[in-house]
N, C-alpha and C positions, 0 to 999 in steps of 0.2 A: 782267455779274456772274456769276462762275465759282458752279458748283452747291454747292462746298465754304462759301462764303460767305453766298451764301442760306441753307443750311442751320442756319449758325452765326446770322445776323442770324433765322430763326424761333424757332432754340431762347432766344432774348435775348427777343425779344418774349412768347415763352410765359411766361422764366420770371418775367417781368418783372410779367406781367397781373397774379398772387394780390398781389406786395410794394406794387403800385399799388393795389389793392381793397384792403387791410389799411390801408395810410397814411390813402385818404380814411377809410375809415369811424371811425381814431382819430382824424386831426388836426381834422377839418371838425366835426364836435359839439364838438368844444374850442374851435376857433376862435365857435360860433355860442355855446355859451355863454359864450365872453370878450364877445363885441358886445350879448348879453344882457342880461351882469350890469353894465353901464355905461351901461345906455339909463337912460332918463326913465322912472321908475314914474308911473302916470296913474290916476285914481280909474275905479273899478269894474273891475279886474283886468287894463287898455289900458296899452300902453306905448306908446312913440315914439322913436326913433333919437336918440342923443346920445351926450355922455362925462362919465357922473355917478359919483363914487367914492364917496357917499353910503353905497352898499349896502352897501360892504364895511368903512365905520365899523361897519356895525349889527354886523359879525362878531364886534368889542369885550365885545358885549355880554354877560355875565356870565351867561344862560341859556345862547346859544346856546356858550359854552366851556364850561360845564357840561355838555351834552349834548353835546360832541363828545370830550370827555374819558371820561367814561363811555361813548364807543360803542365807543374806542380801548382802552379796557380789557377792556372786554367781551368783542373781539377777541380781547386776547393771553390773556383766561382758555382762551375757546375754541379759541383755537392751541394753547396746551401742552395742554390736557385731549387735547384729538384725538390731535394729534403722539403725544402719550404710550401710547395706544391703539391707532392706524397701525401703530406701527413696530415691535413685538413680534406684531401679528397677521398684518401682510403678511410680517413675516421669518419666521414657523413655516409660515403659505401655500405659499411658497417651499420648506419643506423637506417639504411633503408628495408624495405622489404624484403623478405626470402630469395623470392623469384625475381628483385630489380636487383638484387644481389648478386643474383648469379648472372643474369645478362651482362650487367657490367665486366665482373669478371671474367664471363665470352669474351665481351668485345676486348677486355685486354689482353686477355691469351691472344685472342685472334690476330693484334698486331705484332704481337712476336715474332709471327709468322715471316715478316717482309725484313729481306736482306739488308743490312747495312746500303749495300751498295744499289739498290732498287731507291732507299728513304735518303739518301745522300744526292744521288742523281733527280732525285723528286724535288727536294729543297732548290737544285741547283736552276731545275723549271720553272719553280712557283717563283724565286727571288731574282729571276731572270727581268732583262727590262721588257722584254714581252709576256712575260707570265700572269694569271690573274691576279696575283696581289699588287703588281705594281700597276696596273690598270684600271681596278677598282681603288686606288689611293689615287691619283690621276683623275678619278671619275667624281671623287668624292672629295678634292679640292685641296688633299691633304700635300700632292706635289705636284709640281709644275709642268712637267715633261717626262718620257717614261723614262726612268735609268735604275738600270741593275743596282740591286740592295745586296751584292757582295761581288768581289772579296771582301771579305774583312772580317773581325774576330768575331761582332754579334752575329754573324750569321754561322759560321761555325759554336759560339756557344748553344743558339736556337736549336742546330740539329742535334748537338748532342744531350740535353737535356729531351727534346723528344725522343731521342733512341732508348734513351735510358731510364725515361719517367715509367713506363708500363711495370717496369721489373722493380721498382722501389715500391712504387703501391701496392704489388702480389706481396713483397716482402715485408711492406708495414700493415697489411690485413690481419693476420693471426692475430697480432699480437693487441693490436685496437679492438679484435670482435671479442676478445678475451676478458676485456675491459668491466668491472662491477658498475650496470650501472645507478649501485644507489648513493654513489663517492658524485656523481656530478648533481643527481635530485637532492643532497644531502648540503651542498655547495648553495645549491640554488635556494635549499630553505633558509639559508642563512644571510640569502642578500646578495650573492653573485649574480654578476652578468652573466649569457652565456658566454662572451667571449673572455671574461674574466677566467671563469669554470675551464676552460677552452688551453686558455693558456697558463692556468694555476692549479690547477689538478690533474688535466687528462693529461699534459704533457711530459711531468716529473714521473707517471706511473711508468711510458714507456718511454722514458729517453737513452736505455739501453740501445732497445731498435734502433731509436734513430740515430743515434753513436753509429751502430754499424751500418746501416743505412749510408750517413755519411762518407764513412770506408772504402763502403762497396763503390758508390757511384767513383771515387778516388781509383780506387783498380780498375774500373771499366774505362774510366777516361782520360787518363795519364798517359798510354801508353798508344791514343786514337792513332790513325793512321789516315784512313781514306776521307774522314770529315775533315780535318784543317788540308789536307792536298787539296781539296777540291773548292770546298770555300773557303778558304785563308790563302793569306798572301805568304809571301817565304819567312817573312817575320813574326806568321802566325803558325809555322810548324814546329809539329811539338818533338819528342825525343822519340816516338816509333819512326817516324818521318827519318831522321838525325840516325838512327841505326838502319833501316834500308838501304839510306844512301853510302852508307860506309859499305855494307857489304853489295849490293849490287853496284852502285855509281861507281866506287871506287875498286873495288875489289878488294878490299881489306877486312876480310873475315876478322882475323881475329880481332880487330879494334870492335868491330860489331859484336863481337861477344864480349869485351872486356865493360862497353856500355851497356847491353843488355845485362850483364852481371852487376854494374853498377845500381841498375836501375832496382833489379832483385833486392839488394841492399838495403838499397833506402826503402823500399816498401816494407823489409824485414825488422828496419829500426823504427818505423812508426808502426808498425804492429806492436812491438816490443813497448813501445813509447805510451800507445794507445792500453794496449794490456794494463800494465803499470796504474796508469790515472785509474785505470776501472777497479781497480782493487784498493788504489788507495781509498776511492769513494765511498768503497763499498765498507771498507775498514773503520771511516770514518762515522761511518750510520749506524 
């Protein structure tokens, strides 16, 4: 084997290793909860090997679409609020200085850092009827008496668009700092407002991003868990909620997996769905 060859069959191996570690670690939990969600459910929380479609009758059933409808909402509220917020703060990000560029950027790495359950438990202080914000609203005339600002859904959509806003605006940077800017001085010698320019030029250039932007916040938030348990009420819980309880509350592994497979699905068919539109758009230009 000539050195030229070796070399070439290393660099195939190398690059081959991450696409081989990424496949197993998505297909093989798919594959284990398809063989899951069709075993034999057995009393006290035991299953056993089979091919039972049972589980995924129960998917029928008029709660568990109820709460997948509402987690799927929840979603796209939490998508546009974010989105909507992202994309005017990472586009000015972009137009500031070097060095106020990067501090910004710190400070949002930086809150990446803090756990779900550290910023969930924090909300649950601040929105508390003793916490400062309902004290300073109290002090500032806006309510009468102190009382708790949750449970309830605005206070779970609040934490989760905080959870989730840092990592939209890392995500919509490139693509804004990439931005020509002589498409909006060009706009503007023509008579444009900025906000005109704003929303009629810089927006159309990336609304790829913000398509997956969109998306993204949709997979981070579909499936919450410890934000609507803690501030929402039972009618504010979403479909991670809806599958814990099946397999811990109840013991009913495989129904849990038969919804978590469901749930796979449907993010499989708006990917699909979402694909589709972007090519026909693209086809159409």
């Amino acid at each position: 084997m000539t050195t030229q060859r070796r070399d070439s069959l290393a660099l195939s191996v190398l690059l081959s290793a991450p696409a081989v570690f990424l496949l197993t670690l998505s297909v093989v939990p798919v594959l284990l909860l398809l063989q899951l969600s069709v075993a034999h459910h057995a009393e006290g929380g035991l299953w056993s090997p089979g091919f039972e479609l049972s589980q995924y009758a129960q998917l029928l059933n008029p709660e568990f679409l109820k709460v997948a409808a509402f987690s799927f909402g929840l979603a796209i509220v939490t998508a546009l609020i974010t989105v909507t917020i992202a994309f005017p703060a990472a586009y000015f990000i972009t137009r500031m200085r070097r060095r106020t560029q990067v501090a910004w950027l710190v400070g949002l790495l930086s809150t990446l850092s803090l756990s779900e359950v550290l910023v969930v438990f924090a909300f649950q202080v601040l929105l508390s009827g003793g916490g400062g914000l309902v004290k300073a609203l109290v002090t500032l005339g806006v309510m009468a008496q102190p009382q708790s600002l949750y449970p309830n859904v605005a206070a779970v959509l609040v934490c989760l668009v905080y959870l989730v806003l840092p990592y939209i605006i890392l995500f919509l940077y490139p693509a804004l700092s990439r931005l020509d800017d002589d498409l909006p001085a060009a706009a503007a010698t023509m008579g444009a407002s900025p906000p005109r320019i704003f929303v009629s030029v810089t927006a159309p250039l990336v609304r790829g991003s913000l398509f997956s932007a969109f998306l993204l916040v949709i997979i981070f938030t579909v499936g919450s868990y410890l934000t609507p348990l803690v501030l929402g009420r039972p009618q504010h819980w979403t479909i991670g909620i809806l599958i814990n309880n099946a397999a811990m509350g109840t013991g009913n592994l495989p129904l849990a997996a038969a919804q978590a497979v469901a749930l796979v699905l449907i993010m499989a068919v708006l990917f699909g769905l979402a694909r589709g539109l972007g090519r026909a758009r693209d086809a159409s230009e």
